[in-house]
C-alpha positions in Angstrom: 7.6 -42.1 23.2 5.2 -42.6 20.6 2.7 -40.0 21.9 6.0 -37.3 21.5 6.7 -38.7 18.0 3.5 -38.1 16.9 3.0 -34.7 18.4 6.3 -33.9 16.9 5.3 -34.5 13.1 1.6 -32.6 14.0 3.1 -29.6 15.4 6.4 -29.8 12.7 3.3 -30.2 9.7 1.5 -26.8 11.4 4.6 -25.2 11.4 5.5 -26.0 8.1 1.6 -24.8 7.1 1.8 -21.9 9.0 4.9 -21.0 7.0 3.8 -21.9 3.9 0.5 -19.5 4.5 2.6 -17.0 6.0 4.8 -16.6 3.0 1.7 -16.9 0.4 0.6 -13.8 2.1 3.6 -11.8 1.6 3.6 -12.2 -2.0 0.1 -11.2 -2.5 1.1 -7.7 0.2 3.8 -7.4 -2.9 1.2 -7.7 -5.5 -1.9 -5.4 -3.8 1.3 -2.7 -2.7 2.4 -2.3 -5.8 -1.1 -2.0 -7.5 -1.6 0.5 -4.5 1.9 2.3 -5.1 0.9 2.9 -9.2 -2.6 4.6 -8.4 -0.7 6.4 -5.0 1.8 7.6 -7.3 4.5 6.6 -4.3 5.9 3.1 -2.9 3.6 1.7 -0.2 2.4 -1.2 1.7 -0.9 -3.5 2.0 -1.5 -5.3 5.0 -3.5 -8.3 4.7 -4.1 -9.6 8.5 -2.5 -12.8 9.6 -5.0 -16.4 9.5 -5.2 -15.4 13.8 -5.2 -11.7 13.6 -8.5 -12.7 11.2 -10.1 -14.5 13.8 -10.4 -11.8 15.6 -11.3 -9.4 13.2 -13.7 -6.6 14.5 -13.2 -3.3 12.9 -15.8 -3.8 10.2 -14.2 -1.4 7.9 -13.1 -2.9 4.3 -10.0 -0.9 4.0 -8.6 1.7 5.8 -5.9 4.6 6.2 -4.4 6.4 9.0 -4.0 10.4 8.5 -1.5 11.8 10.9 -2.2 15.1 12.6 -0.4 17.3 9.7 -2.8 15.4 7.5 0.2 12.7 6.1 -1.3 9.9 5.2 0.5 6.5 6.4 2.7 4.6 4.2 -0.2 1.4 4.0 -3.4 0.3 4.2 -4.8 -2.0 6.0 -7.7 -4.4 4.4 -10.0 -6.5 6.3 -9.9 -10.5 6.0 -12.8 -10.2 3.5 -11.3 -8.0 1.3 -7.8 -9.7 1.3 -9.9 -12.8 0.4 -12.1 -11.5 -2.5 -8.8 -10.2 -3.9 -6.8 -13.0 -4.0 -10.0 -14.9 -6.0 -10.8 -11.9 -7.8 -9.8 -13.6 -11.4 -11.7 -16.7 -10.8 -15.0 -15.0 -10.8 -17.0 -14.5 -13.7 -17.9 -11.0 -14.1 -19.7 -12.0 -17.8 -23.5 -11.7 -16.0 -23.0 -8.1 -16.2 -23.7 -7.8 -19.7 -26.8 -10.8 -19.2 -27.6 -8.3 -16.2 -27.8 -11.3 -13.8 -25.5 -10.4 -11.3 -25.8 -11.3 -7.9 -24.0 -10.6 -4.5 -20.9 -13.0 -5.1 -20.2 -10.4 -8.0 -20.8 -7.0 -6.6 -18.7 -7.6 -3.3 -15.7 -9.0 -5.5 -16.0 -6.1 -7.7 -16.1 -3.7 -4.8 -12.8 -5.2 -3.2 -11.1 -4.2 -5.9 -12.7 -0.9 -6.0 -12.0 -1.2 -2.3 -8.1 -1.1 -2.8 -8.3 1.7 -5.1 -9.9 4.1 -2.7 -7.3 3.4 0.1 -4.8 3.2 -2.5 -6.0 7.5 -2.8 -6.0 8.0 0.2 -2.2 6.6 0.4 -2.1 9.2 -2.4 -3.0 12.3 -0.1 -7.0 12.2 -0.5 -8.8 12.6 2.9 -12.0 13.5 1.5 -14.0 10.4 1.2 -16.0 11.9 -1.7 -13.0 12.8 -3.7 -11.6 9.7 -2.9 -14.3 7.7 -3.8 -14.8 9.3 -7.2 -10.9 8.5 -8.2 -11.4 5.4 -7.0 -14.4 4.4 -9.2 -12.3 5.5 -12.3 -10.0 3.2 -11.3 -11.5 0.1 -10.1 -11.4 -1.8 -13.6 -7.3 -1.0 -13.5 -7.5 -2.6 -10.1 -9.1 -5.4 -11.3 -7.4 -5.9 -14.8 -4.4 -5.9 -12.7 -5.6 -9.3 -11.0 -6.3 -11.2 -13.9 -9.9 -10.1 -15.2 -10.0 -9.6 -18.9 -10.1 -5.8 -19.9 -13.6 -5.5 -21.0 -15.0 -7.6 -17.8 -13.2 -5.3 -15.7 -14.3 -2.0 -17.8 -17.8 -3.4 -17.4 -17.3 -4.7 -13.7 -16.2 -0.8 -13.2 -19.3 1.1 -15.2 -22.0 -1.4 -13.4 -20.6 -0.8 -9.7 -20.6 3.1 -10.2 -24.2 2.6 -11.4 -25.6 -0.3 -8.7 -22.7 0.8 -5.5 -22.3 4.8 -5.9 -26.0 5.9 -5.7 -26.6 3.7 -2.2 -23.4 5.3 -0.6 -23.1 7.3 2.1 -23.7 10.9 1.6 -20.0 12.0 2.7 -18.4 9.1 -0.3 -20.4 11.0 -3.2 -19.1 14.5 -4.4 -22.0 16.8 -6.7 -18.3 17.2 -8.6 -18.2 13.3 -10.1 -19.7 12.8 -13.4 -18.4 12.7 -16.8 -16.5 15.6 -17.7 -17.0 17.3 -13.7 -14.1 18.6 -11.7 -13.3 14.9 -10.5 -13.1 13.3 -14.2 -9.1 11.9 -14.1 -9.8 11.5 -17.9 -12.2 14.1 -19.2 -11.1 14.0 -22.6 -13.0 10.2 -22.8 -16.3 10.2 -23.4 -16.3 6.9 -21.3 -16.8 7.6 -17.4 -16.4 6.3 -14.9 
């Protein structure tokens, strides 16, 4: 009898923790979708994977989108355990060393999570062209970022440094000849700031 109260209060505390985690994640789904819904310019969804679905996490990918056949663009993204995580402690990290230049890896792969979520966040926009996408997305990442708590300038700075250090080592079909200050892909040209 005591062996079946006792499993009773461990499986009733795992419940209650699995609950508890379950509805944490749901409100930060509310707060990436509607960062993602301002920069899509429509209501949609982020999925964050469950604390099991992460276990089993193999795709690899940071963030991605599904395009139907007509070239309709799903109504969410899907981020990987690693970015949901970076995201959610994206304010507690000190993006200061960029103006010391003594950033390290901790820094850069916080920054690019929230760069990360805009560039599915145009894609939910319409954007299938990586390279388009990716230069939208790099104008975008210190809104991303503000949005979660880092001060303005950090994340203005956070934004310049990772199109300097991140854009140049990309893949050739995320960088577009048309992305520079004042080019075809400048969302604010009359600026003399870019990203």
């Amino acid at each position: 009898m005591r062996v079946i109260a006792v499993l009773l209060v461990v499986v009733g505390g795992l419940a209650a923790l699995g609950f508890a985690r379950h509805e944490e994640r749901v409100r930060e789904q509310d707060q990436l979708g509607a960062i993602a819904s301002d920069l899509a310019g429509r209501k949609v969804g982020v999925r964050c994977p469950s604390f099991v679905a992460s276990l089993v996490d193999t795709r690899g990918e940071a963030g991605s989108v599904q395009f139907d056949d007509a070239g309709r663009p799903a109504n969410h993204t899907d981020l990987s355990p690693q970015t949901c995580k970076l995201l959610r402690d994206l304010d507690s990290v000190d993006f200061s060393c960029i103006g010391r230049g003594d950033c390290g890896f901790t820094q850069f792969a916080a920054g690019w999570a929230a760069h990360t979520l805009a560039h599915e966040a145009f894609h939910l926009r319409g954007f299938q062209d990586e390279g388009v996408t990716e230069c939208y997305a790099l104008q975008n990442t210190a809104f991303v970022a503000e949005r979660l708590g880092v001060p303005t300038q950090q994340a203005q700075n956070l934004q310049a440094w990772l199109y300097k250090r991140g854009y140049p080592n990309e893949p050739t079909e995320y960088q577009s000849p048309q992305c520079y200050d004042g080019g075809p892909l400048d969302l604010r040209p009359q600026q003399t700031r870019f990203p």
